[in-house]
PyMOL CGO cylinders between C-alpha atoms (Angstrom):
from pymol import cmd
from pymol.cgo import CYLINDER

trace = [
    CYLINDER, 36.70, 83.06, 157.99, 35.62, 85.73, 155.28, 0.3, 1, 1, 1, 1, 1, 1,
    CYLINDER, 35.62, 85.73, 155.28, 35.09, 88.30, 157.72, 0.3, 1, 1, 1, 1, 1, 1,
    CYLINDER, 35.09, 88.30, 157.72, 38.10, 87.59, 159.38, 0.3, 1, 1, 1, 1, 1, 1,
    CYLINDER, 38.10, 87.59, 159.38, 40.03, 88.17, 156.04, 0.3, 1, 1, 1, 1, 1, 1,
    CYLINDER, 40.03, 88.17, 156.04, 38.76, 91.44, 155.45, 0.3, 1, 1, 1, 1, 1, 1,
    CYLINDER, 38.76, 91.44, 155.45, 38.58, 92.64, 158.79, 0.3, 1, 1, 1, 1, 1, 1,
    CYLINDER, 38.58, 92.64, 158.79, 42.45, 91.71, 158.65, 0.3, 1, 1, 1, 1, 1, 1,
    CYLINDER, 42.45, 91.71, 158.65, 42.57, 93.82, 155.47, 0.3, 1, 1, 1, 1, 1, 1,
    CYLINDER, 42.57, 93.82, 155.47, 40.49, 96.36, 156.67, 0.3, 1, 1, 1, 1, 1, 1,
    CYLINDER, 40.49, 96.36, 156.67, 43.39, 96.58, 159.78, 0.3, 1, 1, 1, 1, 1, 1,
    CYLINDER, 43.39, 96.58, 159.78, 45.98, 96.56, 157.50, 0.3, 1, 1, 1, 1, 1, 1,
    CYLINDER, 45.98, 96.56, 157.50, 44.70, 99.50, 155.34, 0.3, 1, 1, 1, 1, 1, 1,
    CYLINDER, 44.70, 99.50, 155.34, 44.05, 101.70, 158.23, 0.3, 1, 1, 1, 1, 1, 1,
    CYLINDER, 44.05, 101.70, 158.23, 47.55, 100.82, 159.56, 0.3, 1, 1, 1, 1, 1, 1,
    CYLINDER, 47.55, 100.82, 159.56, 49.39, 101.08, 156.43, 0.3, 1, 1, 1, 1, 1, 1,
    CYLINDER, 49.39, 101.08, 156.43, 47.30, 104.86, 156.01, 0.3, 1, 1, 1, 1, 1, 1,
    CYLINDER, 47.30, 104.86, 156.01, 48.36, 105.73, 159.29, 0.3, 1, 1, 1, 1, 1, 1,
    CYLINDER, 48.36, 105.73, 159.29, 52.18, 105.03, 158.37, 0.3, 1, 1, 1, 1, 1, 1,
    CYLINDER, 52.18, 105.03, 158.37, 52.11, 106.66, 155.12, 0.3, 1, 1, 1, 1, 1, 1,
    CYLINDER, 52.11, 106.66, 155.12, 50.63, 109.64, 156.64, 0.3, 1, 1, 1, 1, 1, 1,
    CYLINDER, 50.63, 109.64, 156.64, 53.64, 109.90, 159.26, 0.3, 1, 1, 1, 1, 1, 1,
    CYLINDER, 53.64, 109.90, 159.26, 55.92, 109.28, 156.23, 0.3, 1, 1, 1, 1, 1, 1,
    CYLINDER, 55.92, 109.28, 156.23, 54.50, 112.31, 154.28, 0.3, 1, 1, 1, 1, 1, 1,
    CYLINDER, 54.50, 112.31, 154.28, 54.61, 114.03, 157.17, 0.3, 1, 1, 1, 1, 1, 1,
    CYLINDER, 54.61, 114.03, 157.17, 58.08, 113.44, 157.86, 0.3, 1, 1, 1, 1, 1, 1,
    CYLINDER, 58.08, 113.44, 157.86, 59.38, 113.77, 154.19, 0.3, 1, 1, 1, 1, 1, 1,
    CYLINDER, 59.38, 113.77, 154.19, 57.97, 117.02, 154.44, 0.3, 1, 1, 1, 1, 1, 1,
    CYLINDER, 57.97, 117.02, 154.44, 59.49, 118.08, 157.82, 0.3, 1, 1, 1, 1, 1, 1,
    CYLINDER, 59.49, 118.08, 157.82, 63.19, 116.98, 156.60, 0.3, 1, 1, 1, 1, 1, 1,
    CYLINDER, 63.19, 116.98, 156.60, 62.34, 118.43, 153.19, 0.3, 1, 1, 1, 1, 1, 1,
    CYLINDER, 62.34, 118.43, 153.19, 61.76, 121.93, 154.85, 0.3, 1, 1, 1, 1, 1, 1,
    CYLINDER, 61.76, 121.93, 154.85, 64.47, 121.44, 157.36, 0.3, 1, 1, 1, 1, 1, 1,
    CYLINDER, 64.47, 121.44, 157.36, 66.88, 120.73, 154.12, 0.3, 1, 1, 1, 1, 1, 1,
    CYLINDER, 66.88, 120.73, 154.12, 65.67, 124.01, 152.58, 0.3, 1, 1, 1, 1, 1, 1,
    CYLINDER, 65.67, 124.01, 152.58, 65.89, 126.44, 155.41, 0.3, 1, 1, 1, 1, 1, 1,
    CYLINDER, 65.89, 126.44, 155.41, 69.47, 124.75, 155.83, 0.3, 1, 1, 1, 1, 1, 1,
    CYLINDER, 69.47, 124.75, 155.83, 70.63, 125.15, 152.46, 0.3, 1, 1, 1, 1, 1, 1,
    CYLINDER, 70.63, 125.15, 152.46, 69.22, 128.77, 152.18, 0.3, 1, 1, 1, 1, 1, 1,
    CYLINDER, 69.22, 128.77, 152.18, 69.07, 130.22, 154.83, 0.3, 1, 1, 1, 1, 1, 1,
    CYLINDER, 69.07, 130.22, 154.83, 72.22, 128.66, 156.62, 0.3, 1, 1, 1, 1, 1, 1,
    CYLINDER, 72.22, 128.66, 156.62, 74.15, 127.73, 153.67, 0.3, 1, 1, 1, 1, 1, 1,
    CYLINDER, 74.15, 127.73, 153.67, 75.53, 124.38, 155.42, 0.3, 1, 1, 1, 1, 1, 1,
    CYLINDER, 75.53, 124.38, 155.42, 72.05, 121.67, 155.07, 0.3, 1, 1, 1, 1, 1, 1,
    CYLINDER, 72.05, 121.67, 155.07, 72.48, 118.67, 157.43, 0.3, 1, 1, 1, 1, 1, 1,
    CYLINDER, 72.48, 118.67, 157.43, 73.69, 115.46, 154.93, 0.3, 1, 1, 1, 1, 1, 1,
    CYLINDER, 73.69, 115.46, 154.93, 71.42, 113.31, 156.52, 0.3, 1, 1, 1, 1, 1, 1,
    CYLINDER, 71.42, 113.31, 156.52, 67.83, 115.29, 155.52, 0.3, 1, 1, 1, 1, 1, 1,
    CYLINDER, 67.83, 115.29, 155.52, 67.89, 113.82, 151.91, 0.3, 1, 1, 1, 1, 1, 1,
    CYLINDER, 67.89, 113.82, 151.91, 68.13, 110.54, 152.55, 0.3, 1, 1, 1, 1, 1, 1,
    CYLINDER, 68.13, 110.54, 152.55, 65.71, 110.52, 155.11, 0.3, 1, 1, 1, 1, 1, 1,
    CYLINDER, 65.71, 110.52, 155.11, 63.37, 112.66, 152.48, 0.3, 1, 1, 1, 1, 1, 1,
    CYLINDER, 63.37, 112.66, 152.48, 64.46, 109.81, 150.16, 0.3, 1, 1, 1, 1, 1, 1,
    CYLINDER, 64.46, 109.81, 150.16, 63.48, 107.14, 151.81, 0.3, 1, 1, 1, 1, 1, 1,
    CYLINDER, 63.48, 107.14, 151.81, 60.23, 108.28, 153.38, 0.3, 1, 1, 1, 1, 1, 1,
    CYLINDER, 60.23, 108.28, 153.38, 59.32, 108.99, 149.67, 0.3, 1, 1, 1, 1, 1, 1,
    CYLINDER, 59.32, 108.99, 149.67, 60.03, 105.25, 149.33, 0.3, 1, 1, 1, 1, 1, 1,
    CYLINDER, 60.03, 105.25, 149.33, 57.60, 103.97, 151.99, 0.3, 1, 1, 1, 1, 1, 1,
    CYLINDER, 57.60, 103.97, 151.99, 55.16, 106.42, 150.98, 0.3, 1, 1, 1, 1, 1, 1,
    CYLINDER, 55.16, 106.42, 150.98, 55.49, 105.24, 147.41, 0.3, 1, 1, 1, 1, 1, 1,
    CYLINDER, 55.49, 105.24, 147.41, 54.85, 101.20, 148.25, 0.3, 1, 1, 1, 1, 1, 1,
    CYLINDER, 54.85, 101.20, 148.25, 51.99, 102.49, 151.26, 0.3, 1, 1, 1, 1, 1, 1,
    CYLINDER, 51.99, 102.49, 151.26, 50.15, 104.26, 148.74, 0.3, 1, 1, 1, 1, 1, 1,
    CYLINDER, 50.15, 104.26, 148.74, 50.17, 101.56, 146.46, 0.3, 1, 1, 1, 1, 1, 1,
    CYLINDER, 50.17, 101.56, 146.46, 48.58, 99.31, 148.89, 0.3, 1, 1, 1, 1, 1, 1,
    CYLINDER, 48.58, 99.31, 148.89, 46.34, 101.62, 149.45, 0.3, 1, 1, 1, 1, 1, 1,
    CYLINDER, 46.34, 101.62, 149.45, 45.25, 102.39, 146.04, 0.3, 1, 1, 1, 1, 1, 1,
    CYLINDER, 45.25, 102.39, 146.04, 44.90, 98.62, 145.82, 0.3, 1, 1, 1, 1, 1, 1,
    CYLINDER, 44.90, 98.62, 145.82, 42.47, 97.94, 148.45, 0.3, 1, 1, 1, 1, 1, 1,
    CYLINDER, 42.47, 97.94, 148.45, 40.12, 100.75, 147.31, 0.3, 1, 1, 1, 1, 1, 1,
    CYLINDER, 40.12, 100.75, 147.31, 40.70, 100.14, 143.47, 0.3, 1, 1, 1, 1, 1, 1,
    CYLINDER, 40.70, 100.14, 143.47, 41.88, 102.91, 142.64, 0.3, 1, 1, 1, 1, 1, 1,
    CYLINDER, 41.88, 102.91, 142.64, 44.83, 101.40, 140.98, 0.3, 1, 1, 1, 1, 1, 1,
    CYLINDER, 44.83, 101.40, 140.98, 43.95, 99.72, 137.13, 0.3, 1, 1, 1, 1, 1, 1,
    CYLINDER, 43.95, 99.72, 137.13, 40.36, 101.13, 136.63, 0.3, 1, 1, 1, 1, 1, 1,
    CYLINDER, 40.36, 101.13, 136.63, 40.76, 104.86, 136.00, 0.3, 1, 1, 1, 1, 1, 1,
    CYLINDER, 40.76, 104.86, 136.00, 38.85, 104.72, 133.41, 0.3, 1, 1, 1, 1, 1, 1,
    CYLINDER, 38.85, 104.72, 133.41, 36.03, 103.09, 134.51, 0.3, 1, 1, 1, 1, 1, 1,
    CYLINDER, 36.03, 103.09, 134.51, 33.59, 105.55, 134.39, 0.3, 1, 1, 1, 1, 1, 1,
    CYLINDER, 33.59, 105.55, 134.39, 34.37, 106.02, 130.53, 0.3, 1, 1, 1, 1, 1, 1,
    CYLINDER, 34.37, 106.02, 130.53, 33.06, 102.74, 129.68, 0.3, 1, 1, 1, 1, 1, 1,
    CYLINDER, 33.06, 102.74, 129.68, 30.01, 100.88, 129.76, 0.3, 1, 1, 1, 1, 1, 1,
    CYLINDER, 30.01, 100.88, 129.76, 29.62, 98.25, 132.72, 0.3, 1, 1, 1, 1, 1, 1,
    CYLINDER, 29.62, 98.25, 132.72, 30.57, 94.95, 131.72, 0.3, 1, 1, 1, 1, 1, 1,
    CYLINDER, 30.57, 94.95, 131.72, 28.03, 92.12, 132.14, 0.3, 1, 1, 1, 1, 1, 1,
    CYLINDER, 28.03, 92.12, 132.14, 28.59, 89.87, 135.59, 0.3, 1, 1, 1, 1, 1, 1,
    CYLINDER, 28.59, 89.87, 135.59, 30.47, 86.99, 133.24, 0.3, 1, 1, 1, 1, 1, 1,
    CYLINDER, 30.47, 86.99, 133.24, 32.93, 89.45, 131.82, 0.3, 1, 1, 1, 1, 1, 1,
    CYLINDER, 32.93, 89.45, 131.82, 33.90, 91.26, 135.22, 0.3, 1, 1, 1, 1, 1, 1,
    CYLINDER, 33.90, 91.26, 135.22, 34.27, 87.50, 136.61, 0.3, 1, 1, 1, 1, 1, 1,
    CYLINDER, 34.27, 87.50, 136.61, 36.80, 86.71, 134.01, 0.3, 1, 1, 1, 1, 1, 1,
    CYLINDER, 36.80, 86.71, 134.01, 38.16, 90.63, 133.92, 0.3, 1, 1, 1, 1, 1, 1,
    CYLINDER, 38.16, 90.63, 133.92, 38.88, 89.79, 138.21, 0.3, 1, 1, 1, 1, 1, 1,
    CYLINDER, 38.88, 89.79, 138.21, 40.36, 86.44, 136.93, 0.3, 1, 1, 1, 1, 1, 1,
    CYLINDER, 40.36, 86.44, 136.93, 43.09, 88.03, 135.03, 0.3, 1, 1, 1, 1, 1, 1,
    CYLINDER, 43.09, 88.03, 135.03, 43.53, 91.09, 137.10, 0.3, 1, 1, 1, 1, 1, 1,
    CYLINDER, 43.53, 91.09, 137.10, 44.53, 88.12, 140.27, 0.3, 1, 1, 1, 1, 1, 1,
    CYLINDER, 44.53, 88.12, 140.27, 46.49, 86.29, 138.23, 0.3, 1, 1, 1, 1, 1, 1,
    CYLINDER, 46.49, 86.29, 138.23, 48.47, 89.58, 137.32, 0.3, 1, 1, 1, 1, 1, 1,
    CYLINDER, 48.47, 89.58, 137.32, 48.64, 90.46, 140.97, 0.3, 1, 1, 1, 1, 1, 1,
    CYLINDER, 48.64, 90.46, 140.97, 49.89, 87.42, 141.63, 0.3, 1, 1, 1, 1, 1, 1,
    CYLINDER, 49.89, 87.42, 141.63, 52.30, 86.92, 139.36, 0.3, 1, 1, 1, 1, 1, 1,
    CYLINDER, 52.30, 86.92, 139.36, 54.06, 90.13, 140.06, 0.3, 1, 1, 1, 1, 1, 1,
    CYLINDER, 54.06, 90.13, 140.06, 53.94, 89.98, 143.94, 0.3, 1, 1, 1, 1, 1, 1,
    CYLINDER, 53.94, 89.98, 143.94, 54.51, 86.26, 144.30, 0.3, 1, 1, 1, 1, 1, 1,
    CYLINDER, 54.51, 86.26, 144.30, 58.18, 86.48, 142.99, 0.3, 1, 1, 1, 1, 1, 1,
    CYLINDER, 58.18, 86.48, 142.99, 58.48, 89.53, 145.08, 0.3, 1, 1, 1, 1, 1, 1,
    CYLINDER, 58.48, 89.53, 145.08, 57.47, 88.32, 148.28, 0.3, 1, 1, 1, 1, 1, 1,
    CYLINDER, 57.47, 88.32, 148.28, 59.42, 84.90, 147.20, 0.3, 1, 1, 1, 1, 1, 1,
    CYLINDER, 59.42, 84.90, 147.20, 63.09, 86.68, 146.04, 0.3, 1, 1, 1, 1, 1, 1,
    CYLINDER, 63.09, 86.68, 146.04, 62.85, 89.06, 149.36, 0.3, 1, 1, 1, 1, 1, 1,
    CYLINDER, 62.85, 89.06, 149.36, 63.42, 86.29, 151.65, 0.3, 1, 1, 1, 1, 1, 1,
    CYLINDER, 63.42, 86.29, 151.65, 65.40, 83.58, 149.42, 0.3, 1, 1, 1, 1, 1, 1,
    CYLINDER, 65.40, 83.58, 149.42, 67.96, 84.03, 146.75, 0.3, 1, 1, 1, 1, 1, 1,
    CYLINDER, 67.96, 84.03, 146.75, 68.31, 82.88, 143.31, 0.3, 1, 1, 1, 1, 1, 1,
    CYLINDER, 68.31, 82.88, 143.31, 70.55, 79.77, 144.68, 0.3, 1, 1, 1, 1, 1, 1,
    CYLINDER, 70.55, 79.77, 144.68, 68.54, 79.31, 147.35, 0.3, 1, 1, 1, 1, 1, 1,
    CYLINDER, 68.54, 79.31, 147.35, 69.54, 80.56, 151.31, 0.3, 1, 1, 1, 1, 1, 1,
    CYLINDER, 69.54, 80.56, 151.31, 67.62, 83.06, 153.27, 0.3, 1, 1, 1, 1, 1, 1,
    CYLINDER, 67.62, 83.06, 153.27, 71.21, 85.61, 153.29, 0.3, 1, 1, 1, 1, 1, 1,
    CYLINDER, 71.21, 85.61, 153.29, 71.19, 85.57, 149.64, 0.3, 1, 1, 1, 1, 1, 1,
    CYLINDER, 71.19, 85.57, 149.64, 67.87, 87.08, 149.22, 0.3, 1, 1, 1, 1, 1, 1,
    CYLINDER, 67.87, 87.08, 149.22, 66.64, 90.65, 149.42, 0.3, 1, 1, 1, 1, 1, 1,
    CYLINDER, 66.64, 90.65, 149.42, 66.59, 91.66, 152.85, 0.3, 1, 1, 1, 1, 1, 1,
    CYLINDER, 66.59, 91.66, 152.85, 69.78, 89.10, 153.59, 0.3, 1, 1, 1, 1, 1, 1,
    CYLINDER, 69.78, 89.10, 153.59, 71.43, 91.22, 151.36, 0.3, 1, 1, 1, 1, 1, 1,
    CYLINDER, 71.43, 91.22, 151.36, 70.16, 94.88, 152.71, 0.3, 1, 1, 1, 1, 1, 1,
    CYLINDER, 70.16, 94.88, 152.71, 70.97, 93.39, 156.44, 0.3, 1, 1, 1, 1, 1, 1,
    CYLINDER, 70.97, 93.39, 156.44, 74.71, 93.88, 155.57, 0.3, 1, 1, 1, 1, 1, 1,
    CYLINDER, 74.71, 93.88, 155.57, 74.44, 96.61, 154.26, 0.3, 1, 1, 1, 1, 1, 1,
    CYLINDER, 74.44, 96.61, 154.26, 74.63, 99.94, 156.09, 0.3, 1, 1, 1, 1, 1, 1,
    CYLINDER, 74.63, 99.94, 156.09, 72.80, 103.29, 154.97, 0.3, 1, 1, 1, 1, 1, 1,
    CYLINDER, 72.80, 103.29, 154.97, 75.74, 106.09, 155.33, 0.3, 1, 1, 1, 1, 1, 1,
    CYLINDER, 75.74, 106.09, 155.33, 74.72, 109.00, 156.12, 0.3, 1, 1, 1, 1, 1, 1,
    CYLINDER, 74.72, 109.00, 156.12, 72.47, 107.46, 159.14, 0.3, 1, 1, 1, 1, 1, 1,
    CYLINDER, 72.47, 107.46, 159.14, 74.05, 105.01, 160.38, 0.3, 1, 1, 1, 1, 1, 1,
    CYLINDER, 74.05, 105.01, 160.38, 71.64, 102.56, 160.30, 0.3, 1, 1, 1, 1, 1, 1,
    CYLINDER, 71.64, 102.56, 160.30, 70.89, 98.89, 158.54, 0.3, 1, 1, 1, 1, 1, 1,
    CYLINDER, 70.89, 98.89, 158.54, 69.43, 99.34, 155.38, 0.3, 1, 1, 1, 1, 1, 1,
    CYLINDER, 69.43, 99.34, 155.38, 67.15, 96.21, 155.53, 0.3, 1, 1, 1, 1, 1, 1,
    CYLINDER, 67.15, 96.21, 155.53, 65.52, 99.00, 157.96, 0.3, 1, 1, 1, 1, 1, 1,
    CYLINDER, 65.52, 99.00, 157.96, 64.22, 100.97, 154.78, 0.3, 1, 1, 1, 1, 1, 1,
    CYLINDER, 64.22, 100.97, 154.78, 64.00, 98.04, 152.08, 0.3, 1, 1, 1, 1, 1, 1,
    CYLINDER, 64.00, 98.04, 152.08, 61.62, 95.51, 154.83, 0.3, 1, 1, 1, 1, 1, 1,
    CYLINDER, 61.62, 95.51, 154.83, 58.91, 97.76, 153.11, 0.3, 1, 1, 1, 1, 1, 1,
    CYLINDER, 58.91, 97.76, 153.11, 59.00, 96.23, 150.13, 0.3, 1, 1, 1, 1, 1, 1,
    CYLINDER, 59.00, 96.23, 150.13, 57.95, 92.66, 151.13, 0.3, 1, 1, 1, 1, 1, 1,
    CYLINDER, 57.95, 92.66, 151.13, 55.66, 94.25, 153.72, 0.3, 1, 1, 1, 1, 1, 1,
    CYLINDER, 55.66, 94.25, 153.72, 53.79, 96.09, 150.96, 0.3, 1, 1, 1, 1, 1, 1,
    CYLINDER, 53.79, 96.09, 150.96, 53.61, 92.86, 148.95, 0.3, 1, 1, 1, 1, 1, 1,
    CYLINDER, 53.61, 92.86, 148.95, 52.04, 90.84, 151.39, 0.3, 1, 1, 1, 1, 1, 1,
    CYLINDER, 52.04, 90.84, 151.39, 49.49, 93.42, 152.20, 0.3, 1, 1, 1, 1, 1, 1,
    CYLINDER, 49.49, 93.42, 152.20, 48.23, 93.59, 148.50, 0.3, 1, 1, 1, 1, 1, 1,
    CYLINDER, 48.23, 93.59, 148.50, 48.18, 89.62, 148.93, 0.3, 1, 1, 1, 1, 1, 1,
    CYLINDER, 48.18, 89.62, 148.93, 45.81, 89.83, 152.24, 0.3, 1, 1, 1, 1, 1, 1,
    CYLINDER, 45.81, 89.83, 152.24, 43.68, 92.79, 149.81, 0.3, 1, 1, 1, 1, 1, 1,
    CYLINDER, 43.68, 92.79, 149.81, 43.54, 90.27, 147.40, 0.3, 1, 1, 1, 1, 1, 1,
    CYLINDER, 43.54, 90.27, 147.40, 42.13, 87.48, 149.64, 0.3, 1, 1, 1, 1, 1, 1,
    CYLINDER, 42.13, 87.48, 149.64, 39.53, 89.96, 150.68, 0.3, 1, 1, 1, 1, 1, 1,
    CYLINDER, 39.53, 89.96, 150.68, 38.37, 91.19, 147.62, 0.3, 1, 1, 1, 1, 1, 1,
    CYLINDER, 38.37, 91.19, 147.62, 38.15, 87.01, 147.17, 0.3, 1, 1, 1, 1, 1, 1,
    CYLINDER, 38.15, 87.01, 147.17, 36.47, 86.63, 150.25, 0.3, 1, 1, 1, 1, 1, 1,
    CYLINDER, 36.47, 86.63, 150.25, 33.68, 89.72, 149.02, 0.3, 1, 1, 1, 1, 1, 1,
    CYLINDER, 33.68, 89.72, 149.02, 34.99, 93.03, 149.91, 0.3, 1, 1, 1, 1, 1, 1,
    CYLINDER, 34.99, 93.03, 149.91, 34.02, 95.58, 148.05, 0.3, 1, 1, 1, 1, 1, 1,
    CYLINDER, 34.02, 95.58, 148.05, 35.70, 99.28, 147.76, 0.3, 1, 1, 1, 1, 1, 1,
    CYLINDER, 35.70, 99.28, 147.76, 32.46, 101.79, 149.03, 0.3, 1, 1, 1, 1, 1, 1,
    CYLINDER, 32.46, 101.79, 149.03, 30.88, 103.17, 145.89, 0.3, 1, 1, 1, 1, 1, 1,
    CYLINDER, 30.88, 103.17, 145.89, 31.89, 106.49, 145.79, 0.3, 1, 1, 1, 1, 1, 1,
    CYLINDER, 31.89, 106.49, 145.79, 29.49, 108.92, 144.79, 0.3, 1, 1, 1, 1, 1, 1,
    CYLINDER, 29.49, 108.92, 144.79, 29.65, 111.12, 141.71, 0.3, 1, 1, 1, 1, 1, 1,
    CYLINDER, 29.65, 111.12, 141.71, 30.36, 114.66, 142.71, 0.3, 1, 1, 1, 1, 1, 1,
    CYLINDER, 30.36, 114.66, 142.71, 27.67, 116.73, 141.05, 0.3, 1, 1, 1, 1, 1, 1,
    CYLINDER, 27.67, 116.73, 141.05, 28.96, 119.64, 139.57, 0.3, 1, 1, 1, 1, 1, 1,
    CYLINDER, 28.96, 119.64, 139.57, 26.86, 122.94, 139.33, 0.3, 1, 1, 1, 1, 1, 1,
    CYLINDER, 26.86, 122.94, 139.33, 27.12, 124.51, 136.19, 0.3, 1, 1, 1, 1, 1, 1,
    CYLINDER, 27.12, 124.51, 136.19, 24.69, 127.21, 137.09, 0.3, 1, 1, 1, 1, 1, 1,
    CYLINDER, 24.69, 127.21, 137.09, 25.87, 130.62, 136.33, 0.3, 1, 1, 1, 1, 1, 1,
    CYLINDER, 25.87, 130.62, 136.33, 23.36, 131.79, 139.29, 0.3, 1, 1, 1, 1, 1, 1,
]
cmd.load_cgo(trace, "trace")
């Protein structure tokens, strides 16, 4: 069962990298196409910025999952201090989950049911009547991300319960040689 949970979140982050690639990429493409438009046209299709926008958007919750699995999220500045002994990283883990969880769980919870209760009156009930202008398109479409992201930090978090580990990554040497 453990290897099954990371080799579900293993999946996921390749997947999830894939998408957010192809959402750069595209942000970028309708970024440029905006630009030469505006300038070089002087008449920019309406429908480039939103797309920019909300590519920015998926990007934005992708890379967070990301940064999750591989911990690159709340210890920047681990290298700064000393390691902590096994007891104290046990406990430091506790409390990180328990953040995790308390954030996300409401998340994942309020997407699909409403304050009063009923799956319309929650997150993406809401988006699904809603319509995104300028492309024509239902905006629960662009806001499914959000749960989506959420539940792939929770299947992280199992892992990193189950025993993954982010791959050391080696310290770059730098030569200061003035050879």
């Amino acid at each position: 069962m453990r290897q099954f949970i990371i080799a579900t979140s293993n999946a996921l982050h390749q997947l999830a990298r894939t998408v957010a690639i192809i959402a750069v990429a595209g942000m970028f493409v309708t970024v440029m196409i905006q630009v030469i438009a505006r300038y070089g046209f002087a008449s920019p299709p309406i429908w480039t910025e939103d797309v920019a926008r909300y590519m920015m958007v998926w990007t934005g919750l992708l890379g967070t999952t990301l940064s999750f699995k591989t911990r690159a999220d709340a210890v920047l500045m681990q290298s700064i201090f000393p390691k902590r002994p096994a007891l104290l990283g046990v406990v430091a883990d506790a409390i990180r989950s328990a953040a995790v969880l308390t954030f996300i769980l409401p998340v994942v919870y309020f997407s699909f049911i409403g304050l009063r209760g009923g799956i319309a009156k929650g997150y993406l009930g809401r988006q699904a009547g809603l319509t995104a202008d300028t492309l024509g398109i239902a905006m629960v479409w662009i806001a499914v991300i959000v749960p989506v992201a959420m539940l792939i930090i929770l299947v992280h978090l199992a892992a990193q319960w189950a025993g993954d580990r982010p791959q050391e990554m080696d310290d770059p040497v730098i030569d200061t040689s003035l050879d």
